[in-house]
PDB file with SEQRES, HELIX, SHEET and CRYST1 records, atoms N, CA, C and O in Angstrom:
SEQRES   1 A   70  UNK UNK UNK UNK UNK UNK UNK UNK UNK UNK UNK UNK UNK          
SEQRES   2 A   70  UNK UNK UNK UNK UNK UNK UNK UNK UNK UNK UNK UNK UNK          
SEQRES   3 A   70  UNK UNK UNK UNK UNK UNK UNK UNK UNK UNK UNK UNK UNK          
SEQRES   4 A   70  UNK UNK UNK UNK UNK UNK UNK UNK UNK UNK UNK UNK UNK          
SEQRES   5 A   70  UNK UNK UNK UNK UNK UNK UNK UNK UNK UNK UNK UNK UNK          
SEQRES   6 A   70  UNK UNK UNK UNK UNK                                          
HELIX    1 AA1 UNK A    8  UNK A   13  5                                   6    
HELIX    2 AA2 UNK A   23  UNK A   39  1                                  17    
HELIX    3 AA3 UNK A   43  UNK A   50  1                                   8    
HELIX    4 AA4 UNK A   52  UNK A   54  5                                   3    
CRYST1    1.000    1.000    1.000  90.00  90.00  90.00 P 1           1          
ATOM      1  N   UNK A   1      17.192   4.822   8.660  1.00  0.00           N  
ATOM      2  CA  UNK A   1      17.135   5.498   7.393  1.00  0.00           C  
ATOM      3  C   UNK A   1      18.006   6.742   7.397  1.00  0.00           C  
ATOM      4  O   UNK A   1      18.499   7.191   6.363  1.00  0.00           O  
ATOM      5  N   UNK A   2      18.208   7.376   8.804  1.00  0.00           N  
ATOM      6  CA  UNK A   2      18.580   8.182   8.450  1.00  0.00           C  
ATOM      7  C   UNK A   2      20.720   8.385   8.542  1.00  0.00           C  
ATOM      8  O   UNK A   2      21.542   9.284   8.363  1.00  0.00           O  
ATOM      9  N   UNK A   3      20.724   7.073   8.886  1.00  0.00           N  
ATOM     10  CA  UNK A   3      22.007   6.395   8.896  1.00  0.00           C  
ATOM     11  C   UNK A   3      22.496   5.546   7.553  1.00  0.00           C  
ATOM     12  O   UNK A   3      23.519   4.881   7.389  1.00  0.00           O  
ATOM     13  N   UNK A   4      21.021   5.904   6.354  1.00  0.00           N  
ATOM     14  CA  UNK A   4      20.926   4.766   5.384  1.00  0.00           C  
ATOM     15  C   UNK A   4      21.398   3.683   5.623  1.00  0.00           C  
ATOM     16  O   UNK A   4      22.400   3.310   5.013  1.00  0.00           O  
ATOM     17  N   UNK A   5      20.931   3.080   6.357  1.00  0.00           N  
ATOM     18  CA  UNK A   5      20.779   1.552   6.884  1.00  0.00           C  
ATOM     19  C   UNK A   5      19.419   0.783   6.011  1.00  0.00           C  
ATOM     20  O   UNK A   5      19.392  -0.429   5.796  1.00  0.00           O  
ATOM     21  N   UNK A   6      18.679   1.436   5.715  1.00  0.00           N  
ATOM     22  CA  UNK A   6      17.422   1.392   5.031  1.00  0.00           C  
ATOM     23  C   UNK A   6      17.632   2.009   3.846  1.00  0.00           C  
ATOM     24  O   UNK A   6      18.308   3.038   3.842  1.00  0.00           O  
ATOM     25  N   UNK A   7      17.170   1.566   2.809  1.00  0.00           N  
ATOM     26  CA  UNK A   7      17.017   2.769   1.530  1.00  0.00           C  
ATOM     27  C   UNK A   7      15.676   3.328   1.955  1.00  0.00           C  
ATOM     28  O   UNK A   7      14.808   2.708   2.569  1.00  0.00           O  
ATOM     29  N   UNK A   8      15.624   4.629   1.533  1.00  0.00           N  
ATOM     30  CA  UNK A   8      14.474   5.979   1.292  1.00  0.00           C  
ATOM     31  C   UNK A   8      12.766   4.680   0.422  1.00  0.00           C  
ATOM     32  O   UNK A   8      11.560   4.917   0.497  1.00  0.00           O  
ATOM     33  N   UNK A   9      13.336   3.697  -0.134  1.00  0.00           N  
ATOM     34  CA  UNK A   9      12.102   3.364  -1.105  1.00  0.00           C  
ATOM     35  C   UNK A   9      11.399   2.564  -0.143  1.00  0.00           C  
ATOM     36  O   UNK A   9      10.179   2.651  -0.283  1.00  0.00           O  
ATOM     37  N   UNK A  10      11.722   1.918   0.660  1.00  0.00           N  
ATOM     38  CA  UNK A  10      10.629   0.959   1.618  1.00  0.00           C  
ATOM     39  C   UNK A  10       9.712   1.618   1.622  1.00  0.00           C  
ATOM     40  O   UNK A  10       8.630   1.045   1.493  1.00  0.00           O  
ATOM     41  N   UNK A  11       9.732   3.136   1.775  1.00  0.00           N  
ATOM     42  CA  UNK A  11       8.621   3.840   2.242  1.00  0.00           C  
ATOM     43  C   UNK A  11       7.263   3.416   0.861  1.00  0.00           C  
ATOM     44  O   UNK A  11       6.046   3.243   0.938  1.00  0.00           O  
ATOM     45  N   UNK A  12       7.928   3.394   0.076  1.00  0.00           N  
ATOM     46  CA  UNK A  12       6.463   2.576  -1.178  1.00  0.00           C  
ATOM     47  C   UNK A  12       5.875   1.673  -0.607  1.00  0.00           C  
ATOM     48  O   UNK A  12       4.854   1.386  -1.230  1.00  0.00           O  
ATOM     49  N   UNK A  13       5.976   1.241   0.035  1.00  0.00           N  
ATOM     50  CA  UNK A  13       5.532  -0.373   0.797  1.00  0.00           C  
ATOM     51  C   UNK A  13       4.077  -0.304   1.760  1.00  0.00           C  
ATOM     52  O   UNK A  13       3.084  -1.032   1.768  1.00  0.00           O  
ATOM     53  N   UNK A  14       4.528   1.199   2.739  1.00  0.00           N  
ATOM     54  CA  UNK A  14       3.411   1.860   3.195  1.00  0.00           C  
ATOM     55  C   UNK A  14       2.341   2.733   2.760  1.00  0.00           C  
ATOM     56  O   UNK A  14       2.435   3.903   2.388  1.00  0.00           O  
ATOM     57  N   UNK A  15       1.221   1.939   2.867  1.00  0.00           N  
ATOM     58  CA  UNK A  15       0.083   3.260   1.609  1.00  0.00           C  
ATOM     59  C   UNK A  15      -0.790   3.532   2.927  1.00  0.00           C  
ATOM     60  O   UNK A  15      -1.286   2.548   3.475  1.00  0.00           O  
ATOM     61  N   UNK A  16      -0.972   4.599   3.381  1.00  0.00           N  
ATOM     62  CA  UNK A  16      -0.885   5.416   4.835  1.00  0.00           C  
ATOM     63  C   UNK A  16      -2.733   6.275   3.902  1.00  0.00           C  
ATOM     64  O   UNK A  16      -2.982   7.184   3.110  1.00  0.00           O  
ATOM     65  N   UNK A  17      -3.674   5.025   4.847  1.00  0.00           N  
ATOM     66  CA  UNK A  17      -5.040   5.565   4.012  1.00  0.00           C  
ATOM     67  C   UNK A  17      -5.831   5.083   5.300  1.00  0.00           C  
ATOM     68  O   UNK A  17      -5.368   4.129   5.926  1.00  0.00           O  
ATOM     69  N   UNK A  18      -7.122   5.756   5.774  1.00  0.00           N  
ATOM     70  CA  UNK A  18      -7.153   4.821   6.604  1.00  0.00           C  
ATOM     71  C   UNK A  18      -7.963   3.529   6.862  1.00  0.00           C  
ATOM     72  O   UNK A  18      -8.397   3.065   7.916  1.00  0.00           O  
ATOM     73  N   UNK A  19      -8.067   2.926   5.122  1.00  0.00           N  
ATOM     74  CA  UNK A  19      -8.658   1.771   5.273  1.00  0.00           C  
ATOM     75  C   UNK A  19      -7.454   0.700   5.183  1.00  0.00           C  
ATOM     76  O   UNK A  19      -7.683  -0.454   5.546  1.00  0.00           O  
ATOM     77  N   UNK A  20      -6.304   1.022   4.753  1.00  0.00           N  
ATOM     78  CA  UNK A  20      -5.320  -0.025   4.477  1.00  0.00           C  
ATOM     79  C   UNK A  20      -3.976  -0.015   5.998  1.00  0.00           C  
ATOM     80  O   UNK A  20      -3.026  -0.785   6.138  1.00  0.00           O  
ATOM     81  N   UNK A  21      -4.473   1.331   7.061  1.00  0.00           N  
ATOM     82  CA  UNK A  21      -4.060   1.349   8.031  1.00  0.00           C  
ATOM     83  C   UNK A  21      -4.377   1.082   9.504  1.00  0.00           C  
ATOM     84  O   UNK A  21      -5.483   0.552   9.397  1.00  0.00           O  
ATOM     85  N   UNK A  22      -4.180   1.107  10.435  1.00  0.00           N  
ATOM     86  CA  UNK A  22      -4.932   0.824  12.252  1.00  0.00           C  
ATOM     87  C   UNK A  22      -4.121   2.047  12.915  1.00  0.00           C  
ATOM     88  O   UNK A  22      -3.155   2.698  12.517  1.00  0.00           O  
ATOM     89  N   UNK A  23      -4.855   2.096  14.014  1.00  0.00           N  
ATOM     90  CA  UNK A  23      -4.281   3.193  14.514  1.00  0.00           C  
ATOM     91  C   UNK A  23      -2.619   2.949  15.424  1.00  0.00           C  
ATOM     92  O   UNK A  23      -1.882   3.838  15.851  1.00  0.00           O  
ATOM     93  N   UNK A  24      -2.473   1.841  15.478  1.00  0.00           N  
ATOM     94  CA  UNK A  24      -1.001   1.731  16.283  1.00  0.00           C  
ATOM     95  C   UNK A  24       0.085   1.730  14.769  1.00  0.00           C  
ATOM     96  O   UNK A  24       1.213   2.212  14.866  1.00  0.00           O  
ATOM     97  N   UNK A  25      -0.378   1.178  13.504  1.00  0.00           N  
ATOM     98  CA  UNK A  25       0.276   1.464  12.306  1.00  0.00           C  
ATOM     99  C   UNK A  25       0.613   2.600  11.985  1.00  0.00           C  
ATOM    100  O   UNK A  25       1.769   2.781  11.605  1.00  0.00           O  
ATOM    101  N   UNK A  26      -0.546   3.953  12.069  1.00  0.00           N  
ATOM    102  CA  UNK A  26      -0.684   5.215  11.683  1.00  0.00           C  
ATOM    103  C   UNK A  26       0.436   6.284  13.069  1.00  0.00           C  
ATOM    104  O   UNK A  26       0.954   7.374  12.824  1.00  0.00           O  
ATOM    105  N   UNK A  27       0.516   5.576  14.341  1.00  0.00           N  
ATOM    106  CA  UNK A  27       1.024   5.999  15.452  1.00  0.00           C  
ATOM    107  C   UNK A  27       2.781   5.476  14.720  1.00  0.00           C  
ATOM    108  O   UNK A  27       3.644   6.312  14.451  1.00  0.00           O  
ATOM    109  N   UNK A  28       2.881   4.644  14.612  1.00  0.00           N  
ATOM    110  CA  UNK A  28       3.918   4.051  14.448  1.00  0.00           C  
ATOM    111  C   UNK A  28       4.796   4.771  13.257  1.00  0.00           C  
ATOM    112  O   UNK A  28       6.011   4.640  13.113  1.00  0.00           O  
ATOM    113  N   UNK A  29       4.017   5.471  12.526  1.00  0.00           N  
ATOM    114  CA  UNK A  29       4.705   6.011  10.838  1.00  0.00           C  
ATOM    115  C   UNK A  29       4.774   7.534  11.200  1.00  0.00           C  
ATOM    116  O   UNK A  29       5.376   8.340  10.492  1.00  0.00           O  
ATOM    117  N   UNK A  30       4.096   7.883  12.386  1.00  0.00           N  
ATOM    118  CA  UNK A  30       4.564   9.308  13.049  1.00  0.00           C  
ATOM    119  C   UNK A  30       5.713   9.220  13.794  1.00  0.00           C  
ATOM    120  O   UNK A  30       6.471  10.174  13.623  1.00  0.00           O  
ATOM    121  N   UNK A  31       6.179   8.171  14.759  1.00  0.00           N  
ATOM    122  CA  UNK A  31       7.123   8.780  15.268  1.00  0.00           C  
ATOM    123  C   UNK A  31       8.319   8.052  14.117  1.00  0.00           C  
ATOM    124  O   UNK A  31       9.322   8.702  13.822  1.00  0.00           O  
ATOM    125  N   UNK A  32       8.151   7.076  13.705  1.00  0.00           N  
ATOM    126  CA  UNK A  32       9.385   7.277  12.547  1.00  0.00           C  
ATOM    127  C   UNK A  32       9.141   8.791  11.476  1.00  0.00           C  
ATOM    128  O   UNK A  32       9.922   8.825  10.525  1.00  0.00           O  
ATOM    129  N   UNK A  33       8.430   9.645  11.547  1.00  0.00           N  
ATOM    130  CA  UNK A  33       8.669  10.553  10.704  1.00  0.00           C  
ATOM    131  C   UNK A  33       9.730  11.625  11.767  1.00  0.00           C  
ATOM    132  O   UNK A  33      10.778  12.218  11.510  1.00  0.00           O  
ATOM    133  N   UNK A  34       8.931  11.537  12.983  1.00  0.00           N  
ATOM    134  CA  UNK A  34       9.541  12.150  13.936  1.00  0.00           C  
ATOM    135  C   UNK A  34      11.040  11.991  14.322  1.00  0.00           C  
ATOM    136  O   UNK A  34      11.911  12.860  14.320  1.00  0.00           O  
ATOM    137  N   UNK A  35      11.121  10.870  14.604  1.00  0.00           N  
ATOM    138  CA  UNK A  35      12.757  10.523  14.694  1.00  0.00           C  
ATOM    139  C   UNK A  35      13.524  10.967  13.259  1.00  0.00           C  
ATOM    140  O   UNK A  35      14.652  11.460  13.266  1.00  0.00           O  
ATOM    141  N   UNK A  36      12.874  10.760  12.221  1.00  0.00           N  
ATOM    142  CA  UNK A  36      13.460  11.236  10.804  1.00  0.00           C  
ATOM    143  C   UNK A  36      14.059  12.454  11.268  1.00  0.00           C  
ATOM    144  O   UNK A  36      15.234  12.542  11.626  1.00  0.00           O  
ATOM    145  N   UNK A  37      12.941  13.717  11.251  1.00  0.00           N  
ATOM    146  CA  UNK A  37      13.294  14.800  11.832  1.00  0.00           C  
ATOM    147  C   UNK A  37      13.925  15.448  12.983  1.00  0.00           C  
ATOM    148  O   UNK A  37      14.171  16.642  13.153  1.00  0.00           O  
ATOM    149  N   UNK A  38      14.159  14.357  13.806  1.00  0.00           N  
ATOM    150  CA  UNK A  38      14.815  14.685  14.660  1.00  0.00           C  
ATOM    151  C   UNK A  38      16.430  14.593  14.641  1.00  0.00           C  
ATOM    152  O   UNK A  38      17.208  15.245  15.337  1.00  0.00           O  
ATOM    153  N   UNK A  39      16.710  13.689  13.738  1.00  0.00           N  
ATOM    154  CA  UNK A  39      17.927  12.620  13.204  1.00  0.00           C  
ATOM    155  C   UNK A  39      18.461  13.857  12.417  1.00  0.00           C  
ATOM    156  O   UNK A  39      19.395  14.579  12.768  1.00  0.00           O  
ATOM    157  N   UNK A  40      17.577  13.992  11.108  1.00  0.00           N  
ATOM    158  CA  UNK A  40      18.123  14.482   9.713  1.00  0.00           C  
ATOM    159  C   UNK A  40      17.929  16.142   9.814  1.00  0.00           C  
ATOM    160  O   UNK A  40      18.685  16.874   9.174  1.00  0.00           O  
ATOM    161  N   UNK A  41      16.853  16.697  10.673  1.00  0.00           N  
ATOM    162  CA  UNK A  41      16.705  17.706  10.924  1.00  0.00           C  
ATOM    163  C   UNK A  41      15.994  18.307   9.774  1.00  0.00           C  
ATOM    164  O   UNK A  41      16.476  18.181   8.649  1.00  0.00           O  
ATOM    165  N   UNK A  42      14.599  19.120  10.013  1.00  0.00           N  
ATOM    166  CA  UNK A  42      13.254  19.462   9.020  1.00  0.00           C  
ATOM    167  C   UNK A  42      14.232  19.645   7.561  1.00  0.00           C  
ATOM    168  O   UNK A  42      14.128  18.827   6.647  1.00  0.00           O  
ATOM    169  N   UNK A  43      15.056  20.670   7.497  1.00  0.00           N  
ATOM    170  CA  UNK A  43      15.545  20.638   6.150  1.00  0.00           C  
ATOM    171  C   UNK A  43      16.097  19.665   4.978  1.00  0.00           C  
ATOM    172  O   UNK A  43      16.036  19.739   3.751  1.00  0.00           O  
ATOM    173  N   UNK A  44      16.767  18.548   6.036  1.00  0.00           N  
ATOM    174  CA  UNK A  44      17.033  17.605   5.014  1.00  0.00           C  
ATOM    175  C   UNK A  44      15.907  17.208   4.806  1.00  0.00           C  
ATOM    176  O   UNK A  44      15.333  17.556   3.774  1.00  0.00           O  
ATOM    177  N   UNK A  45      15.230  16.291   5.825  1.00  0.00           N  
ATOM    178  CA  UNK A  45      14.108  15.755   5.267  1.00  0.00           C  
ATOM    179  C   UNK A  45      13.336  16.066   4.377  1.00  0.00           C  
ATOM    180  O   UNK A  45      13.000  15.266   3.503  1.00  0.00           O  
ATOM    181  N   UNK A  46      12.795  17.632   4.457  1.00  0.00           N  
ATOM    182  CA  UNK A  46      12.205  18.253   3.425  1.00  0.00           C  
ATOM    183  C   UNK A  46      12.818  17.821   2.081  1.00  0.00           C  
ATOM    184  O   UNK A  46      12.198  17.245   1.187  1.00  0.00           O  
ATOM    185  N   UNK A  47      14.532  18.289   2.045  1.00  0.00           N  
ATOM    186  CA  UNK A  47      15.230  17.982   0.852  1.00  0.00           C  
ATOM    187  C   UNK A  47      14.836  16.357   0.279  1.00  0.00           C  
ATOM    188  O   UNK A  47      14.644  16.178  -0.924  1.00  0.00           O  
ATOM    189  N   UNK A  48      14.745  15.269   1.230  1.00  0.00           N  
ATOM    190  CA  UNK A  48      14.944  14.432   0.541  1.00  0.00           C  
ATOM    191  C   UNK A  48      13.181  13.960   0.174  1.00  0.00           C  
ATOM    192  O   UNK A  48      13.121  13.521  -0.975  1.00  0.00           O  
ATOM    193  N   UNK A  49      12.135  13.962   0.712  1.00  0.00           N  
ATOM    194  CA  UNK A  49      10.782  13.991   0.575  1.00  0.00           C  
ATOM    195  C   UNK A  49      10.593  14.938  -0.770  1.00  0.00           C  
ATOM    196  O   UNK A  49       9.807  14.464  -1.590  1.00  0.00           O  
ATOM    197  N   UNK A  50      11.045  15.889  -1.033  1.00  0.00           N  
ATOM    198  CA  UNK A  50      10.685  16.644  -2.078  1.00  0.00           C  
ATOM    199  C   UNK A  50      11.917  15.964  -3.634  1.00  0.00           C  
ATOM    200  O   UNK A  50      11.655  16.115  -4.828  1.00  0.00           O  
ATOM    201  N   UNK A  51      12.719  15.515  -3.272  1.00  0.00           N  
ATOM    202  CA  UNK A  51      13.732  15.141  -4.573  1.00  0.00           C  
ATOM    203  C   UNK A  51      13.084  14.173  -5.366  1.00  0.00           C  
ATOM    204  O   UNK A  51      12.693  13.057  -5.026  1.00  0.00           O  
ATOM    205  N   UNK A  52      13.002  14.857  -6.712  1.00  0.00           N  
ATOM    206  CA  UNK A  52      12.276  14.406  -8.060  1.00  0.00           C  
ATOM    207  C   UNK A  52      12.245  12.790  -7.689  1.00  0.00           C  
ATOM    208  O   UNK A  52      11.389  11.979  -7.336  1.00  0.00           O  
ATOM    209  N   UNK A  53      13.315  12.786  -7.900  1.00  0.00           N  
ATOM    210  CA  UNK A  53      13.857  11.071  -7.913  1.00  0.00           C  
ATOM    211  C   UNK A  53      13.421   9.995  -7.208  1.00  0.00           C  
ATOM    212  O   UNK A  53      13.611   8.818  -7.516  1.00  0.00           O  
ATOM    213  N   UNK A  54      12.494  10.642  -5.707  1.00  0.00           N  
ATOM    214  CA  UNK A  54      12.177   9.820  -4.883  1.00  0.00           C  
ATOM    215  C   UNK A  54      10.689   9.710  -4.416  1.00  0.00           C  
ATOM    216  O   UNK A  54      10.156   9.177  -3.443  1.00  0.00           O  
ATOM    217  N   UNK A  55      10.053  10.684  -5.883  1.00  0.00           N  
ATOM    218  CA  UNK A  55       8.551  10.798  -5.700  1.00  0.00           C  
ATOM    219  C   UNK A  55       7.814   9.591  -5.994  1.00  0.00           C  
ATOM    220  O   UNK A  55       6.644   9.449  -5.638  1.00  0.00           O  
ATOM    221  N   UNK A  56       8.503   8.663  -6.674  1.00  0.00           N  
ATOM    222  CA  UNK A  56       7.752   7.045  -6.657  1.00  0.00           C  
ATOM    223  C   UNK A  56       7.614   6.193  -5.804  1.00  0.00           C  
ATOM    224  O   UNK A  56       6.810   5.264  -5.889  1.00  0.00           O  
ATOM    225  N   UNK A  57       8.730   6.488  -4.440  1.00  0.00           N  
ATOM    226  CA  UNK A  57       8.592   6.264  -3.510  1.00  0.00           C  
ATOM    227  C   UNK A  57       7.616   6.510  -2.023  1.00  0.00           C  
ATOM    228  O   UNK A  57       7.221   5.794  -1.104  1.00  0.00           O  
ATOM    229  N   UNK A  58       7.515   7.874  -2.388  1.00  0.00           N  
ATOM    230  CA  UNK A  58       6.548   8.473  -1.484  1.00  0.00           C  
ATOM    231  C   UNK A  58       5.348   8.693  -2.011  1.00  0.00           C  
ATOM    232  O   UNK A  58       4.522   9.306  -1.334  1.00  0.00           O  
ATOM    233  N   UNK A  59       5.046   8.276  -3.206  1.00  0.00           N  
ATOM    234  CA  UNK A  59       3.557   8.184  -3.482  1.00  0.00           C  
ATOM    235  C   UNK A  59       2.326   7.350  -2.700  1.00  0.00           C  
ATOM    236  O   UNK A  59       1.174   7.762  -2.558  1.00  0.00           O  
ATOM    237  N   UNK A  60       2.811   6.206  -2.281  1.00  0.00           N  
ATOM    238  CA  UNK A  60       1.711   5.380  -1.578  1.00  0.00           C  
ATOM    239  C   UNK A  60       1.825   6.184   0.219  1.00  0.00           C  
ATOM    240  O   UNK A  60       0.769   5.975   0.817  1.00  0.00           O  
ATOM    241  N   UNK A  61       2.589   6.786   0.856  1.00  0.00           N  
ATOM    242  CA  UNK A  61       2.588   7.285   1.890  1.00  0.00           C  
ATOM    243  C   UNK A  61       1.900   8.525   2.008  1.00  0.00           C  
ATOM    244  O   UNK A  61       1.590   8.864   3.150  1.00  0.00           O  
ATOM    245  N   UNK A  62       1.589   9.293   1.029  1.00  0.00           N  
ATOM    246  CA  UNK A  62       0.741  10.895   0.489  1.00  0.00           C  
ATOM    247  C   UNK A  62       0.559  10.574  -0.700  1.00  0.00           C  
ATOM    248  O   UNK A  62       1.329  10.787  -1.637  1.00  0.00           O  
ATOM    249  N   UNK A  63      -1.019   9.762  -0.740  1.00  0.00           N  
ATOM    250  CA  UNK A  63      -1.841   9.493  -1.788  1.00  0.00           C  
ATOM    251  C   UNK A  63      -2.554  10.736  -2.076  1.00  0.00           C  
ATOM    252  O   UNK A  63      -3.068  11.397  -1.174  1.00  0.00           O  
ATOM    253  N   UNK A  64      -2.596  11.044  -3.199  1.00  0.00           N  
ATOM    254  CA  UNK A  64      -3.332  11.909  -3.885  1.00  0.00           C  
ATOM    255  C   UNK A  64      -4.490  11.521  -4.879  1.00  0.00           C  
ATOM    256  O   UNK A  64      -5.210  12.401  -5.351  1.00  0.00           O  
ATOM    257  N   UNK A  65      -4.632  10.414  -5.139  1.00  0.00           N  
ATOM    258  CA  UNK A  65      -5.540   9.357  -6.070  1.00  0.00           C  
ATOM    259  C   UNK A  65      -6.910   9.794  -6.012  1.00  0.00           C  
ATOM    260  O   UNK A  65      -7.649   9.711  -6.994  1.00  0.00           O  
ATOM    261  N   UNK A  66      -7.441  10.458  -4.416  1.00  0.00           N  
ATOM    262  CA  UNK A  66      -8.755  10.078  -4.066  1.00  0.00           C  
ATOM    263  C   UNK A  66      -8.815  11.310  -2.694  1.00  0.00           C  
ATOM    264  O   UNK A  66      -8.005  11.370  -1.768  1.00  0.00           O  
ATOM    265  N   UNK A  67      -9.938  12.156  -2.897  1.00  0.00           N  
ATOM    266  CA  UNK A  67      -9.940  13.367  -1.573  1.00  0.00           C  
ATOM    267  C   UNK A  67     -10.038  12.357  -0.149  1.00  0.00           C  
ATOM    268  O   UNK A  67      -9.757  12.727   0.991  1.00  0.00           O  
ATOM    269  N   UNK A  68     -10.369  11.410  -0.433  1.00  0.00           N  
ATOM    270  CA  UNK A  68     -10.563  10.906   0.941  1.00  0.00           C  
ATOM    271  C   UNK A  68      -9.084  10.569   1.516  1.00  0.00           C  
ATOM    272  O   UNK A  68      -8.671  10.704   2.668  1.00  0.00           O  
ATOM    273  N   UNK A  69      -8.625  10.241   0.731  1.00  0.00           N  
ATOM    274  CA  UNK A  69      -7.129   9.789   1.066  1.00  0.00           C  
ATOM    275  C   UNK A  69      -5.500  10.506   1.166  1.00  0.00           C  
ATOM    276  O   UNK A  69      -4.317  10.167   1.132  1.00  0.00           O  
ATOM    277  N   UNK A  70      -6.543  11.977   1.339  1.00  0.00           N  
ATOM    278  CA  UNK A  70      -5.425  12.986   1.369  1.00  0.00           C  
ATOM    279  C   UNK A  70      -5.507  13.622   2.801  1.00  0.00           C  
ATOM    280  O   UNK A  70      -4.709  14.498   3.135  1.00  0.00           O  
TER     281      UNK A  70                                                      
END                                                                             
């Protein structure tokens, strides 16, 4: 992704709750955040996690729907 080899939207795909997740799933979506940041470095990432445009994407990954799921 951070070679955009991937588009930014797959991430819709993952809804990161922990009834729809396991713990090697939930392990697994940390160190890809990690390598993100390690790759793109905290600021981009920030930049691109926060851009208007790509909040439909990151909605199912930081659900806000439900306190349990935040």
């Amino acid at each position: 992704m951070w070679q955009n080899a991937l588009p930014w939207h797959v991430l819709a795909y993952i809804r990161l709750t922990e009834e729809d997740t396991t713990s090697s799933s939930r392990i697994f979506i940390k160190i890809l955040f990690q390598e993100l940041s390690e790759h793109l470095g905290i600021r981009i990432l920030n930049e691109r996690l926060s851009h208007p445009s790509m909040q439909d994407s990151f909605e199912s990954i930081f659900p806000r729907d439900n306190l349990k799921n935040t």
